[in-house]
LUMVEXNU-885419 format. One line per 10 residues: for each residue z, x, y of N, C-alpha, C, O. Coordinates in steps of 0.2 Angstrom, whole numbers. Each point is the difference from the previous one (the first is absolute). Example, Ala and Ser with C-alpha at 12.3 -4.5 7.8 and 13.67 -1.06 7.14 Angstrom:
# LUMVEXNU-885419
39,66,-28,0,-4,6,0,4,6,3,5,-1 | -7,-7,6,1,4,6,3,-4,5,1,3,6
# end
This chain:
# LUMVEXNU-885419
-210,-110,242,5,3,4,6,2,-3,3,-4,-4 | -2,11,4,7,2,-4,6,-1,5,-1,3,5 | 6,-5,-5,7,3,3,3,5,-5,-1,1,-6 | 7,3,10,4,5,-4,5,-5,-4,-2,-6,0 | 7,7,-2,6,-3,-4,4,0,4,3,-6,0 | -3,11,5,7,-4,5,-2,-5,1,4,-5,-3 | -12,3,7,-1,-7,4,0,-5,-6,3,-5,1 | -6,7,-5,1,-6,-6,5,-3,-1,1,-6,-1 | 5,12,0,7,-5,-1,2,-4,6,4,-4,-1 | -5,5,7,3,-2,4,-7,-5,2,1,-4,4
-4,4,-5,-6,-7,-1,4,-6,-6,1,-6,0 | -1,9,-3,2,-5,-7,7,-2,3,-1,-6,2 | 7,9,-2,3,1,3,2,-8,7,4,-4,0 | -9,5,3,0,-4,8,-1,-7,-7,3,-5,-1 | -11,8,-2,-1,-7,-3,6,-4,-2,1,-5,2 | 3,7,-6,8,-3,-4,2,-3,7,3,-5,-1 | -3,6,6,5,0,5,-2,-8,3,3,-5,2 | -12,8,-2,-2,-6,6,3,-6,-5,2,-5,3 | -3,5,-10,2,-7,-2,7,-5,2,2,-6,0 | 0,13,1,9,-6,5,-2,1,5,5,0,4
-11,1,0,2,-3,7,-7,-3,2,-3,-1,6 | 2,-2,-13,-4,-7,0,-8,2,2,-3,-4,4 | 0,8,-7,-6,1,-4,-2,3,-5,4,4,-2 | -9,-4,-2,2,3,-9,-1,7,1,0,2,5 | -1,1,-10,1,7,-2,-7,2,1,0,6,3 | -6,-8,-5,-4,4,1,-2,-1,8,-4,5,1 | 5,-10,4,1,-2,10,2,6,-1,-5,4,1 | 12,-1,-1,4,5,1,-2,7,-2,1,5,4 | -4,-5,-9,-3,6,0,-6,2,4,-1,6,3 | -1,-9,-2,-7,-2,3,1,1,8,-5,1,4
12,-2,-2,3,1,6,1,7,1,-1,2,6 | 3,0,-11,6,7,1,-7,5,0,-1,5,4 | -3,-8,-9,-6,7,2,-4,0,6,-5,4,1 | 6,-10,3,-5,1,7,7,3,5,-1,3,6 | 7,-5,-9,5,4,4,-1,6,0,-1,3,5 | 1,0,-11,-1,9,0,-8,2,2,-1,6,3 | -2,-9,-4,-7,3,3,1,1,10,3,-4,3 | -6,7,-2,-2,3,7,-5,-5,2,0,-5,4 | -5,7,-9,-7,-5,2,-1,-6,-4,2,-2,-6 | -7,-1,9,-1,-8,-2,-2,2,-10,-2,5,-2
2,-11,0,-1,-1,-7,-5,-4,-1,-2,-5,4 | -4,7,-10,-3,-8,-1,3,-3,-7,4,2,-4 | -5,-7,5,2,-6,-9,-1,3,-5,4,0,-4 | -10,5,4,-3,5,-5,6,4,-2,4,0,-5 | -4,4,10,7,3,2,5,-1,-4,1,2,-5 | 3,-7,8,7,-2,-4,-2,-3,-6,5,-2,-4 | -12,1,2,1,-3,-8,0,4,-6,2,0,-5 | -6,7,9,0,7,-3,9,2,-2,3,0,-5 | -1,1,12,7,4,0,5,-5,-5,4,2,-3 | -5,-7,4,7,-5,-4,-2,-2,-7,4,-3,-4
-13,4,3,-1,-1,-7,1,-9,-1,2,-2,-5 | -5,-2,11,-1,-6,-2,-6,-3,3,-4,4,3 | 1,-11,-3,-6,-4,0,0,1,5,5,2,4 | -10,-2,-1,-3,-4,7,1,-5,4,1,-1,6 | 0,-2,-11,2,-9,-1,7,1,3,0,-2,5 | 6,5,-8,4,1,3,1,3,5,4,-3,4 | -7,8,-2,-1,3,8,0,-4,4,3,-1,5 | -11,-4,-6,-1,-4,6,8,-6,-1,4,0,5 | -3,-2,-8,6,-6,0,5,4,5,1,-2,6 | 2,8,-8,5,2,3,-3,5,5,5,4,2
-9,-3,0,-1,0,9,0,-5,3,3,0,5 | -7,-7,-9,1,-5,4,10,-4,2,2,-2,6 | 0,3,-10,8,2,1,4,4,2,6,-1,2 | -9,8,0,1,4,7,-1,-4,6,4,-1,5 | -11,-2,-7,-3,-1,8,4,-4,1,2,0,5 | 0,-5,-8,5,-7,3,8,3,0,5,-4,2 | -3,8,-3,6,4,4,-2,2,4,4,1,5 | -8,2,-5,-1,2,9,-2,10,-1,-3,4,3 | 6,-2,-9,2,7,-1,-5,3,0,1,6,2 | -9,-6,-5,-3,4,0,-8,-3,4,-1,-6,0
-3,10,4,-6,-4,5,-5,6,-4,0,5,-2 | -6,-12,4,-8,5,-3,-2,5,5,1,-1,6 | -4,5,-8,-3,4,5,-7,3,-4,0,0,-7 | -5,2,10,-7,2,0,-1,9,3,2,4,5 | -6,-3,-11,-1,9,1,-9,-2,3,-3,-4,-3 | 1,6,7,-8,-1,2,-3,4,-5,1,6,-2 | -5,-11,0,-8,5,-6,5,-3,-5,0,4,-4 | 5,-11,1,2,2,-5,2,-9,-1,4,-3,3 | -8,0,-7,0,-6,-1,9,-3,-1,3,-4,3 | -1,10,-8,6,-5,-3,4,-2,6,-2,2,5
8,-5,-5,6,0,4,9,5,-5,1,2,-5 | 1,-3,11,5,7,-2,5,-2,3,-1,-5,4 | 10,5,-5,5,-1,1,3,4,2,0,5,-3 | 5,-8,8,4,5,1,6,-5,2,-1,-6,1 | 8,10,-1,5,-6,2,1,0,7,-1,6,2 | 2,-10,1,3,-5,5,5,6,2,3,2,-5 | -2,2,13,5,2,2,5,4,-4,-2,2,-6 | 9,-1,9,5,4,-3,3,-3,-4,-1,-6,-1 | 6,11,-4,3,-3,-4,4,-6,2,0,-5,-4 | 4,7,9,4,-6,6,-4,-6,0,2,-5,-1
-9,6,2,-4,-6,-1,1,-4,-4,1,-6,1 | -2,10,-7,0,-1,-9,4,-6,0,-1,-6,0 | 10,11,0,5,-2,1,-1,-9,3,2,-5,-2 | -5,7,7,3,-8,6,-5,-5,-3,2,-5,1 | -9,6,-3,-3,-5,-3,2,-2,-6,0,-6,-1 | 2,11,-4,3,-4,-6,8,-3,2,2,-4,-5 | -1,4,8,7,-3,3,-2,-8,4,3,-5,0 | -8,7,3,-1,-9,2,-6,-3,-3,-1,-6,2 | -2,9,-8,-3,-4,-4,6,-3,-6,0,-5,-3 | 5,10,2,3,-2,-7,4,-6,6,0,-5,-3
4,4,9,2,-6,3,-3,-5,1,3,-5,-1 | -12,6,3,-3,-5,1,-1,-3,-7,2,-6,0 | -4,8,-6,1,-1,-7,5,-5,-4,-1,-5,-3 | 7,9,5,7,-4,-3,4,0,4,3,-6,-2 | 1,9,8,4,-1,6,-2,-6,3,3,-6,-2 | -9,7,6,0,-8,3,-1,-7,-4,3,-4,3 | -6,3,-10,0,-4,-5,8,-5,1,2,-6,1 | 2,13,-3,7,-4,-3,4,-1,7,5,-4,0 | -6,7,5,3,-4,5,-3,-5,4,4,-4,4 | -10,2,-5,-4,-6,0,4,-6,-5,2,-5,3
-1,5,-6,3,-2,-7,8,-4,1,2,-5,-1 | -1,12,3,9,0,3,-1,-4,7,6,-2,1 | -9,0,4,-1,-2,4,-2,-6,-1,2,-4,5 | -5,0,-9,-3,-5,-4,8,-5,-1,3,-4,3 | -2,8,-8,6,1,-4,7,-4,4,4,-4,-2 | -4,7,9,6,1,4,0,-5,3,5,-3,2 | -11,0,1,-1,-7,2,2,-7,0,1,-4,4 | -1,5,-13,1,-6,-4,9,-2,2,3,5,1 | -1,-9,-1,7,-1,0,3,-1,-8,-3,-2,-5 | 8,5,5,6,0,-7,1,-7,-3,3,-4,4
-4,3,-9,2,-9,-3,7,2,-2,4,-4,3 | -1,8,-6,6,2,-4,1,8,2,-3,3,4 | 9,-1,-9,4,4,3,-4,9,-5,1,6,0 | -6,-12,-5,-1,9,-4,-8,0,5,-1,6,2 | -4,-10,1,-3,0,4,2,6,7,-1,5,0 | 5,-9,5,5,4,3,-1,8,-2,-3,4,3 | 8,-4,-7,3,7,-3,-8,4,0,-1,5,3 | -4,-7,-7,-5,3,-1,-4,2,8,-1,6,1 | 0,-11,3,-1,1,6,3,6,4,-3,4,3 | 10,-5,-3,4,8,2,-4,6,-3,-4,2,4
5,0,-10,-3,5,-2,-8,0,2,-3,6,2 | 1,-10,-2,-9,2,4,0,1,7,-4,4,3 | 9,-8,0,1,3,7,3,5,1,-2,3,6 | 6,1,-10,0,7,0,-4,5,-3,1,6,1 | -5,-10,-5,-8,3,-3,-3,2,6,0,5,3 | -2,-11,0,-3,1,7,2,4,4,-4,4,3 | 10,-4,-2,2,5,7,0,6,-2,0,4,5 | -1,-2,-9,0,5,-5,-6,7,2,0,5,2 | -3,-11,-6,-10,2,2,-2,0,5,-5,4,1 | 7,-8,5,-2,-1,7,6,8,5,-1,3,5
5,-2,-10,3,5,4,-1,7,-2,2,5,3 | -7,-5,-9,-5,7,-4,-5,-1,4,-2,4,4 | -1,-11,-4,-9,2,4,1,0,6,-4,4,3 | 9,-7,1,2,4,7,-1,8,0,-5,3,2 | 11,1,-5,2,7,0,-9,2,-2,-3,3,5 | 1,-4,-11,-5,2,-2,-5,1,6,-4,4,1 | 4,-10,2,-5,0,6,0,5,4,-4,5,2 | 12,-5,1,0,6,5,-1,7,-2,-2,4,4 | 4,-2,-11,-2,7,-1,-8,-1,-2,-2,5,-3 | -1,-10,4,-7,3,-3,-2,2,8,-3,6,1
5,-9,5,1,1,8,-1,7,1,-3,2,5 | 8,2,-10,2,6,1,-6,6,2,-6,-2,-3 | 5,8,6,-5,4,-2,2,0,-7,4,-3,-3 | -9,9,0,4,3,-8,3,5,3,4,2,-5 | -4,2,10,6,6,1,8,-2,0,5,2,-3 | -5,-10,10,7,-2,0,0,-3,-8,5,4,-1 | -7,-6,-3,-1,-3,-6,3,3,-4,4,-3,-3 | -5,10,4,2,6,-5,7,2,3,4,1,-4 | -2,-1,10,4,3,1,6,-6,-2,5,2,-4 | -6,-9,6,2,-5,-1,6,3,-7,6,1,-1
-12,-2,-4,0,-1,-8,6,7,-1,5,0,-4 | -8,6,9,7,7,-4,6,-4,1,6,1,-3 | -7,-5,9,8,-1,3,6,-6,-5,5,-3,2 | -9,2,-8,3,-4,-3,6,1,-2,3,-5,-1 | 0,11,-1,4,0,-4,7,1,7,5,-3,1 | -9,7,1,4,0,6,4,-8,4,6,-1,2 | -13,-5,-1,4,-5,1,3,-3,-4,1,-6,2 | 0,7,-9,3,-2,-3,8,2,1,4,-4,2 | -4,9,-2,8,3,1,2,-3,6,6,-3,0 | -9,2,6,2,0,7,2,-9,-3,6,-2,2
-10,-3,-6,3,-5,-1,5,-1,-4,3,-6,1 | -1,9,-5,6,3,-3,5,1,4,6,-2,-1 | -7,7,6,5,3,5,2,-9,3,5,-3,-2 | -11,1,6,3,-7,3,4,-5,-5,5,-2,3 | -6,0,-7,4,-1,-6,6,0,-1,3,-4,-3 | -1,11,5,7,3,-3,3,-3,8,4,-3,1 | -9,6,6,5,-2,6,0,-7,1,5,-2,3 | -10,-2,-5,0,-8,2,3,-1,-6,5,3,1 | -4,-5,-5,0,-8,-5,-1,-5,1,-5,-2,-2 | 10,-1,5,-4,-7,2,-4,-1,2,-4,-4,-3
2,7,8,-7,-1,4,-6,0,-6,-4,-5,-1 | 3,11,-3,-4,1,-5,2,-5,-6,-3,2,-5 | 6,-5,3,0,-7,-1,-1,-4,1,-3,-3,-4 | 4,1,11,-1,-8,2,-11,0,2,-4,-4,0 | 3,11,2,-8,1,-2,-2,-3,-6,-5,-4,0 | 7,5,-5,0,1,-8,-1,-7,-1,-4,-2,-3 | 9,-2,6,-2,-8,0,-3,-3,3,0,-6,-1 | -3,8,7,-5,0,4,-7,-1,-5,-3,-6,0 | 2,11,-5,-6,0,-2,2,-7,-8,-5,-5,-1 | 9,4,-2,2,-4,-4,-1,-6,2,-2,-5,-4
4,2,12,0,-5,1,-8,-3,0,-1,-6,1
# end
């Protein structure tokens, strides 16, 4: 299977990417080209186009398939099996987001909650404790927010996201007329 050079750079490309968000470079590649394809792929398929084993292929489908991102599907008259991904890219987006939480998000607040149980013998125990319990409050206050914007359609999603910069300033503005008030918030979250 040939791709052109655009898709290739931006196959290769994805590949470099997927490695920071926790799967390796040839998963990621292997993702971006069933991203760009229309139609289903066989293993043949992407060992052709990315120039690697089979051996490879099948491992990192089977590493698709446990993220949830790409499902088998079947052409009638046609033994092999073919891939395609799973849903929108919003999709993409929400499942690599609660696979990388189920992953390492809930792990370490598992931990921190272990952790927070124990009582303080001393005063650097203690102190260590504070900091995890603002570890915790932390994370519990991202996979909240996270939860509700996955809640979101992706149209409010999108509109959400332009409206950033905007509430930035508008907390800004509040800022400048409250003070205290947006202070005593601020230690709110410290405590």
């Amino acid at each position: 299977m040939e791709i052109s050079p655009n898709i290739q750079a931006f196959v290769f490309h994805f590949g470099e990417m997927g490695s920071r968000w926790g799967f390796n470079r040839t998963v990621g590649q292997m993702y971006a080209l069933l991203v760009v394809n229309e139609s289903p792929l066989s293993a043949n398929d992407l060992a052709s186009a990315l120039n690697i084993s089979r051996g490879n292929v099948s491992m990192g489908l089977k590493e698709l398939q446990s993220w949830r991102l790409v499902q088998v599907s079947h052409i009638p008259g046609d033994r092999k099996e073919y891939y395609r991904v799973t849903g929108s890219i919003w999709d993409m987006a929400n499942t690599i987001f609660e696979e990388r939480k189920k992953r390492e998000v809930d792990p370490t607040l598992s931990l921190l909650r272990t952790n927070l149980l124990v009582s303080a013998n001393n005063p650097q125990e203690e102190y260590a404790q504070q900091k995890m319990q603002e570890i915790h409050d932390l994370l519990e206050m991202l996979t909240q927010w996270a939860g509700e914007l996955q809640r979101l359609s992706p149209e409010n999603l999108s509109a959400l996201m332009k409206l950033g910069a905007g509430v930035s300033k508008m907390l800004s503005v509040k800022e400048q007329l409250f003070p205290s008030q947006t202070k005593a918030q601020g230690n709110d979250f410290e405590r």
